[in-house]
N, CA, C and O atoms as a DFTB+ gen file, in Angstrom:
468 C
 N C O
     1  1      39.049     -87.074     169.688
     2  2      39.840     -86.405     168.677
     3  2      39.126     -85.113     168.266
     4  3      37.952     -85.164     167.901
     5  1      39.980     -83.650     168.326
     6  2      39.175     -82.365     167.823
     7  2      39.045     -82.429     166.158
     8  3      39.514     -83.220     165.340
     9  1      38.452     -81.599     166.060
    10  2      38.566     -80.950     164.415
    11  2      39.461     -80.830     163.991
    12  3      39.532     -81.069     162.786
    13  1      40.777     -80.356     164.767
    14  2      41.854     -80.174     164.649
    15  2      42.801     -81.247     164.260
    16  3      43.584     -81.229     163.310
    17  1      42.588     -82.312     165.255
    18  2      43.665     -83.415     164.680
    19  2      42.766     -84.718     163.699
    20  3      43.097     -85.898     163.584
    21  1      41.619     -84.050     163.116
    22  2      40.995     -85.035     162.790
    23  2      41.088     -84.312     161.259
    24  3      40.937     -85.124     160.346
    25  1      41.274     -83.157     160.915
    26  2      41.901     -82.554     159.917
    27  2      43.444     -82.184     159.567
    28  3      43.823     -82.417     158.419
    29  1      44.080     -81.788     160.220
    30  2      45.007     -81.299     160.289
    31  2      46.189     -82.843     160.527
    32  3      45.787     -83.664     161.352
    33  1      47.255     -83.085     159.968
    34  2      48.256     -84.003     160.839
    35  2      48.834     -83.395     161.676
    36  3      49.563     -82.477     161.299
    37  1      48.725     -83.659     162.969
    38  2      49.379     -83.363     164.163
    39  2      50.615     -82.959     164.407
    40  3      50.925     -81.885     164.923
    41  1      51.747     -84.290     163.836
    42  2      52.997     -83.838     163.660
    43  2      53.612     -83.013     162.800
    44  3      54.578     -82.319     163.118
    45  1      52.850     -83.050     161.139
    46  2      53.563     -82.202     160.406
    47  2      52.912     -80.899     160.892
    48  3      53.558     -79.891     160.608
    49  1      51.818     -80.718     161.536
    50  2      51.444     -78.804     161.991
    51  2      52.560     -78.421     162.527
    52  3      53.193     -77.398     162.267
    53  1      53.012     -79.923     163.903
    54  2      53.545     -79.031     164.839
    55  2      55.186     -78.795     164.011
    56  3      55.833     -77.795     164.320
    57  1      55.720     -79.729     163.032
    58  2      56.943     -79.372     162.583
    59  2      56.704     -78.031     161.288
    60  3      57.602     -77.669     160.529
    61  1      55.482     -77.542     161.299
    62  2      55.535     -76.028     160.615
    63  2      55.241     -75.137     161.320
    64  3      55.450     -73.990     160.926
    65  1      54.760     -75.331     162.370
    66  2      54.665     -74.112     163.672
    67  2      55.656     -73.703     163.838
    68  3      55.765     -72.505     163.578
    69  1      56.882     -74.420     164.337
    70  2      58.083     -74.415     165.007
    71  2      58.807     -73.756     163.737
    72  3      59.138     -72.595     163.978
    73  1      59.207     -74.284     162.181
    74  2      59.526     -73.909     161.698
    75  2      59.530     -72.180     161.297
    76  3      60.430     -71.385     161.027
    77  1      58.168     -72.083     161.405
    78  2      57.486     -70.864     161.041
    79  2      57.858     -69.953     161.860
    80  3      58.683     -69.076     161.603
    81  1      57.003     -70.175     163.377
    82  2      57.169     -69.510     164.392
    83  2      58.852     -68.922     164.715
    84  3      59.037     -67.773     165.115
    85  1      59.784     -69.716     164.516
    86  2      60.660     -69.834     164.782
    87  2      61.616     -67.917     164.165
    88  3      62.276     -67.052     164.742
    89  1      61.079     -68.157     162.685
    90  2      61.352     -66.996     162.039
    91  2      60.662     -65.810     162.387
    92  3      61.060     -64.686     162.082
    93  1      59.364     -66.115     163.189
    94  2      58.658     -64.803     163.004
    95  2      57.283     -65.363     163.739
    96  3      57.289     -66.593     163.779
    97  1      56.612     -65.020     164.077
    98  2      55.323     -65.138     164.863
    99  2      54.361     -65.021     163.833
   100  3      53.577     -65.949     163.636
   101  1      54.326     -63.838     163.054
   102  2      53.409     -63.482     161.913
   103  2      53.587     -63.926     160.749
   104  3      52.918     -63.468     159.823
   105  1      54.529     -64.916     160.544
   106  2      54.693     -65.794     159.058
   107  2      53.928     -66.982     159.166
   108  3      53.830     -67.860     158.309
   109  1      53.380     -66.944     160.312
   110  2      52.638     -68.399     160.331
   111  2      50.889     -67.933     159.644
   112  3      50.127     -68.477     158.846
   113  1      50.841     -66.683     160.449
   114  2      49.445     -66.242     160.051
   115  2      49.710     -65.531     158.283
   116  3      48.786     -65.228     157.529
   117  1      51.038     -65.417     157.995
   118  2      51.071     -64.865     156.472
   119  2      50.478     -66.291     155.831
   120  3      49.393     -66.465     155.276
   121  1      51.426     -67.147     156.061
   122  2      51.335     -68.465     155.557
   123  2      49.993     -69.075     154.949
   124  3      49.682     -69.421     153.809
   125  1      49.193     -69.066     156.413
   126  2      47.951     -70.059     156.128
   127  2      46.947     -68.859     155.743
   128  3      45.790     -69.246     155.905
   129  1      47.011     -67.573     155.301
   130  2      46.170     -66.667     154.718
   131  2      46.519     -66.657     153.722
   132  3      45.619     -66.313     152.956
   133  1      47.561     -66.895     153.173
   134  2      48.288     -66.988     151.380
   135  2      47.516     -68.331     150.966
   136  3      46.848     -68.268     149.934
   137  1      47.550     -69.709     151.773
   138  2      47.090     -70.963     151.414
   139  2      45.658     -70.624     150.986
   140  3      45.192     -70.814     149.862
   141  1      44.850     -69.947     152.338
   142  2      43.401     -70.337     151.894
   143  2      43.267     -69.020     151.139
   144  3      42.209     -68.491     151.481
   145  1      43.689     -68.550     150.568
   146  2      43.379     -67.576     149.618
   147  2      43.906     -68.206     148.322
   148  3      43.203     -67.944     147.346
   149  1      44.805     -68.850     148.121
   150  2      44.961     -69.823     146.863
   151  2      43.891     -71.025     147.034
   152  3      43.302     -71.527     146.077
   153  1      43.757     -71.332     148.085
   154  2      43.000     -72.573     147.583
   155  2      41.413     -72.588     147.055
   156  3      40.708     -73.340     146.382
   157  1      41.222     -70.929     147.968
   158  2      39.845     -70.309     147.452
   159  2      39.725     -70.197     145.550
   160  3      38.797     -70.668     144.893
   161  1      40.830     -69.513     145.034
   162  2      40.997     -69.009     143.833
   163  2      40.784     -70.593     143.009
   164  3      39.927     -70.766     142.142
   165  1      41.768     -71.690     143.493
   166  2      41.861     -72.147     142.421
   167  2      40.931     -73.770     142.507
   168  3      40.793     -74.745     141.768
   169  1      40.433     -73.331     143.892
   170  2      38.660     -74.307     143.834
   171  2      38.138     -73.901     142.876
   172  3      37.990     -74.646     141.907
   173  1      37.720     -72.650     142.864
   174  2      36.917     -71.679     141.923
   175  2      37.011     -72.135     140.273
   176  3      36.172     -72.257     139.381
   177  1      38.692     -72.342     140.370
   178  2      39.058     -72.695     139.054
   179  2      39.183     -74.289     138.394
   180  3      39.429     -74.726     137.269
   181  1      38.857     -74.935     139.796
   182  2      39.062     -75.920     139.351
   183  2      37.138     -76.591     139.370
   184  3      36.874     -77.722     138.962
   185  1      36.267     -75.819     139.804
   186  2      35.012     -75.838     139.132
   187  2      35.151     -75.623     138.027
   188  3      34.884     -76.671     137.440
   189  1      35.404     -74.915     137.377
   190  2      34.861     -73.863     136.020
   191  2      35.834     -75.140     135.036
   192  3      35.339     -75.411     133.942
   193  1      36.945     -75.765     135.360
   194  2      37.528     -76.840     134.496
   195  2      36.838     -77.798     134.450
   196  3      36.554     -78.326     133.375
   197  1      36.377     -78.276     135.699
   198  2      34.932     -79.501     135.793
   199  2      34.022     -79.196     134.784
   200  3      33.836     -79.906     133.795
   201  1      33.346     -77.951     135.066
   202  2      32.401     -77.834     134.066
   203  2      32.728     -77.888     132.672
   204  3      32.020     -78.520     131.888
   205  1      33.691     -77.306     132.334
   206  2      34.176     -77.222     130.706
   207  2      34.680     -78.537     130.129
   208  3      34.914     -78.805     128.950
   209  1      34.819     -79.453     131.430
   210  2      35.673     -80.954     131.054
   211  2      36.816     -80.957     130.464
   212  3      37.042     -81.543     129.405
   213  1      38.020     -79.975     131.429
   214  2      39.051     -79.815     131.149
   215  2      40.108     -80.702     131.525
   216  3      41.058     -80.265     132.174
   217  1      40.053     -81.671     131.251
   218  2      40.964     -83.021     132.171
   219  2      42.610     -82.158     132.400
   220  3      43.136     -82.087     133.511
   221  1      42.994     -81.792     131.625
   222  2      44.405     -81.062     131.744
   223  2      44.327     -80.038     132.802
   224  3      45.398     -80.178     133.393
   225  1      43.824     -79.308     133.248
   226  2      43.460     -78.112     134.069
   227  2      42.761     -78.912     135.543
   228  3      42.998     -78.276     136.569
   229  1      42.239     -79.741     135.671
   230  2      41.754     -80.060     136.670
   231  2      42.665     -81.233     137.244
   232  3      42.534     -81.665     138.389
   233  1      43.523     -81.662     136.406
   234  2      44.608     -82.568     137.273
   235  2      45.556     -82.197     137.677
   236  3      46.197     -82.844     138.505
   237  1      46.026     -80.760     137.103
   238  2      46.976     -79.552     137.239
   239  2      46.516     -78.898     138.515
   240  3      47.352     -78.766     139.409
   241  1      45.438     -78.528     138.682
   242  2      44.854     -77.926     139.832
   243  2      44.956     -79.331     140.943
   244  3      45.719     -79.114     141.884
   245  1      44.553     -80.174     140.946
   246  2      44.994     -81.198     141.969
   247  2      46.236     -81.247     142.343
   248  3      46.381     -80.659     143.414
   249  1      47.158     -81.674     141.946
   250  2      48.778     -81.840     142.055
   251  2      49.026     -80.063     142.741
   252  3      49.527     -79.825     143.840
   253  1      48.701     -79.382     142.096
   254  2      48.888     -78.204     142.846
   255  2      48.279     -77.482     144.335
   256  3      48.730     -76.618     145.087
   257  1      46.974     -78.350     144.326
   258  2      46.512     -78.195     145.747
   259  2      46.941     -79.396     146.441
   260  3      47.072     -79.242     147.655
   261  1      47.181     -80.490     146.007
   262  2      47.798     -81.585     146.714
   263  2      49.006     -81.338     147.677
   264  3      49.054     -81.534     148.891
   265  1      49.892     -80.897     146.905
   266  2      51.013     -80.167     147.054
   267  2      51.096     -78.895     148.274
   268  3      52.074     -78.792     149.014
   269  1      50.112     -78.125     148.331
   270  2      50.206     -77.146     149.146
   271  2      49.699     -77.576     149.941
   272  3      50.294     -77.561     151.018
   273  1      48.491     -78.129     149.896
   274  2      47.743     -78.716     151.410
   275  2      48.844     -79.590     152.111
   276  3      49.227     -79.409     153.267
   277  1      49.230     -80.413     151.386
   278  2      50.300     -81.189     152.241
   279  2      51.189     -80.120     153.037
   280  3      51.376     -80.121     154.254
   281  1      51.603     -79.380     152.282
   282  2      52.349     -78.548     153.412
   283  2      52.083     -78.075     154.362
   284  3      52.730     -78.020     155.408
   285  1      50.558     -77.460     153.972
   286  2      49.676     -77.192     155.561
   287  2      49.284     -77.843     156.467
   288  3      48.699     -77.379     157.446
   289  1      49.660     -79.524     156.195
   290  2      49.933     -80.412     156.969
   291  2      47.676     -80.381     157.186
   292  3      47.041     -80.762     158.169
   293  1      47.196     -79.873     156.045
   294  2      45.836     -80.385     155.909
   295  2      45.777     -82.169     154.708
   296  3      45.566     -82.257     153.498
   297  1      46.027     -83.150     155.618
   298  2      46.374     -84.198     154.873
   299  2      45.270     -84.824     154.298
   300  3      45.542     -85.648     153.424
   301  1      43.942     -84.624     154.596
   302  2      42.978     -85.444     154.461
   303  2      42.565     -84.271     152.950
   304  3      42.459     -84.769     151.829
   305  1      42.472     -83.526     153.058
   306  2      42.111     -82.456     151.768
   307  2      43.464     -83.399     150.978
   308  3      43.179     -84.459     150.419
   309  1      44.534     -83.026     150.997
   310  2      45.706     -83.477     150.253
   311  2      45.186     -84.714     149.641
   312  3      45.305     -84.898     148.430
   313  1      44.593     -85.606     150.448
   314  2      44.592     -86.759     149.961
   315  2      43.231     -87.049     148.640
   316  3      43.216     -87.800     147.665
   317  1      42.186     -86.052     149.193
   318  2      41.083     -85.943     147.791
   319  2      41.890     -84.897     146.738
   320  3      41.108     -84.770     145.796
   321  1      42.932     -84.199     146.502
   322  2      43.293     -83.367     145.546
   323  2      44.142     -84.632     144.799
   324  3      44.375     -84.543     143.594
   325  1      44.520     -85.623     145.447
   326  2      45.642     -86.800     144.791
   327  2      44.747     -87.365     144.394
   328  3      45.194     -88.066     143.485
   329  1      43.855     -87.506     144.474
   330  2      43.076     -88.564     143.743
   331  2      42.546     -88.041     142.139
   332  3      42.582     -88.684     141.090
   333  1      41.987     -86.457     142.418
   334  2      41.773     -85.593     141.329
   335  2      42.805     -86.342     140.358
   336  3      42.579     -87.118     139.428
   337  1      43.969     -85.874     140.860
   338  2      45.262     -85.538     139.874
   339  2      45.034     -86.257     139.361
   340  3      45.159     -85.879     138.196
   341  1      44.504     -87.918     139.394
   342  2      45.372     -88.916     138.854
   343  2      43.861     -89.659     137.693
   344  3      43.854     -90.664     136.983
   345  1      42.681     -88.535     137.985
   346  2      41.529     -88.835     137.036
   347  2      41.919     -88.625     135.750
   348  3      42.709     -87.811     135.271
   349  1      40.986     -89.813     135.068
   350  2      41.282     -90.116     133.305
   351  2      40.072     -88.619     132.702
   352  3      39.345     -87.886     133.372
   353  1      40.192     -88.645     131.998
   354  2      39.259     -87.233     131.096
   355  2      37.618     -88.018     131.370
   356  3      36.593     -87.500     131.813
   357  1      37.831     -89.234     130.979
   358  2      36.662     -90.070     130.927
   359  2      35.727     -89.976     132.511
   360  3      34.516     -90.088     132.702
   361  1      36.904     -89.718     133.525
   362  2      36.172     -89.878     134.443
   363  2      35.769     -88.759     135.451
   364  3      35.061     -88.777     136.458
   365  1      36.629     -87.564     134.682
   366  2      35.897     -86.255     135.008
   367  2      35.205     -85.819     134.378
   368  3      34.842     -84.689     134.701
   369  1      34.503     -86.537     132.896
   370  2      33.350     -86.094     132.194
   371  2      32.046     -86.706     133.030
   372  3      30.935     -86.195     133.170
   373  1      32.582     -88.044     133.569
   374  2      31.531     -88.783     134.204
   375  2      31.072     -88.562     135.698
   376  3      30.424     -89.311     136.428
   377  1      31.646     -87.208     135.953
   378  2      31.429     -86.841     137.567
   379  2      32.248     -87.276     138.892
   380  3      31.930     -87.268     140.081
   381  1      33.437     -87.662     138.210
   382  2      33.903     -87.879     139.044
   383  2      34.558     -87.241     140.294
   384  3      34.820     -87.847     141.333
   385  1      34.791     -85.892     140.037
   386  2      34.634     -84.482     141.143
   387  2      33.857     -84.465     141.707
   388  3      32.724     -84.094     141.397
   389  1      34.334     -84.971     142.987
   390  2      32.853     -84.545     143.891
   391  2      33.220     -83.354     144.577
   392  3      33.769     -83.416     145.677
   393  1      32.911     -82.068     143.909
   394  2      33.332     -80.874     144.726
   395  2      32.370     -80.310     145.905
   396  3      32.554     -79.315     146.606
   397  1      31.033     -81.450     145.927
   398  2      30.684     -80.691     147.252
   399  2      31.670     -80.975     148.553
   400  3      32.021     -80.264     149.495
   401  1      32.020     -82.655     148.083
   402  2      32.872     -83.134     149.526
   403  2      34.681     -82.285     149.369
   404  3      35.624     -82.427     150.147
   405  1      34.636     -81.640     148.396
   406  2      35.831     -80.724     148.410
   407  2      35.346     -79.590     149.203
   408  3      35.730     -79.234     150.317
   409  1      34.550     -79.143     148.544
   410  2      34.119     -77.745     149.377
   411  2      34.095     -78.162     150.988
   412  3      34.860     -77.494     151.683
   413  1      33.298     -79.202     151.685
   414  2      33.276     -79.376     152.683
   415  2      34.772     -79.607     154.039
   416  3      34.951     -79.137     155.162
   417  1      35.653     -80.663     153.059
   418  2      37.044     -80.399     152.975
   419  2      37.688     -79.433     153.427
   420  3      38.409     -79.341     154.421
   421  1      37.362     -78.624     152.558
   422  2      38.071     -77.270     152.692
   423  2      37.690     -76.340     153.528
   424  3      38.442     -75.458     153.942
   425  1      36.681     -76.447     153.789
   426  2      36.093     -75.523     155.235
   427  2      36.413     -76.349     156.149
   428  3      37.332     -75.722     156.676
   429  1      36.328     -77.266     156.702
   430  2      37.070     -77.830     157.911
   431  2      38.709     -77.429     157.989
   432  3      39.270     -77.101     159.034
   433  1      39.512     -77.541     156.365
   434  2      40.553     -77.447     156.377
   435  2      40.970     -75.875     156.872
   436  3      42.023     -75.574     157.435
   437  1      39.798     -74.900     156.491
   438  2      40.169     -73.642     156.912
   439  2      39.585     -73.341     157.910
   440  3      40.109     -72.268     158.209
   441  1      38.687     -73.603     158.802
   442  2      38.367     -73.617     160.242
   443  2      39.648     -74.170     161.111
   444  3      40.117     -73.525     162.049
   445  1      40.234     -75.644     160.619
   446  2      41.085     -75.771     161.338
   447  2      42.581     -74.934     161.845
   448  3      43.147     -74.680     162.908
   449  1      42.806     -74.694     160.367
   450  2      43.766     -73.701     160.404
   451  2      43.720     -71.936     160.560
   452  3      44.733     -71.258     160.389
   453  1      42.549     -71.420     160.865
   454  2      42.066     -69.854     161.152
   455  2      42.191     -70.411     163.209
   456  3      42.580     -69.810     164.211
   457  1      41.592     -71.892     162.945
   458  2      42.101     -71.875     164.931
   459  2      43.052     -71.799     165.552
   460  3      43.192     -71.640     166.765
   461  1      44.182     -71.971     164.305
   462  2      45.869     -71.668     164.841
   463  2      46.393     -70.166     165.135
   464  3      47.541     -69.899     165.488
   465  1      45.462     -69.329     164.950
   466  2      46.026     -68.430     164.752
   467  2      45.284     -67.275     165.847
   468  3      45.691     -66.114     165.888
């Protein structure tokens, strides 16, 4: 199994390739440069809520990267942003962000998807 299908779901890539591609060749590369440029911004932001122990802002930022990663058919990231979402205040005071294994996440998630292109 590559990096690729060991990050990425296989079938939903290939049903947004096709989709994508379909309209345009270069909406695919708009696409996943809009993603990891949001997901850059609002990692960023969803540190700075960790630190402040913003339970409202950091479950907001989950559901919202949950949400987009799924679309990028990056499911395994999707699946640590669902878990965020659904943390008590109590348990993002207590560390429960593990944003190194996000950060790590997310560079596979954007290696995988800069190889599509």
């Amino acid at each position: 199994m590559s990096l690729l299908d060991d990050v990425l779901d296989p079938d939903q890539l290939a049903e947004l390739q096709e989709v994508l591609t379909d309209n345009s060749p270069e909406l695919l590369a708009d696409f996943v440069h809009s993603y990891l440029t949001d997901l850059t911004e609002q990692l960023a932001a969803l540190r700075r809520a960790v630190a402040a122990g913003d339970g409202v802002v950091v479950r907001r930022i989950g559901h919202t990267l949950k949400s987009s990663s799924q679309t990028m058919a990056a499911v395994r990231l999707a699946d640590r942003f669902a878990a965020i979402e659904h943390l008590s205040d109590s348990e993002i005071a207590a560390g429960a962000v593990d944003l190194t294994g996000l950060a790590l996440a997310a560079i596979q998630a954007r290696s995988a998807l800069l190889g599509l292109l």
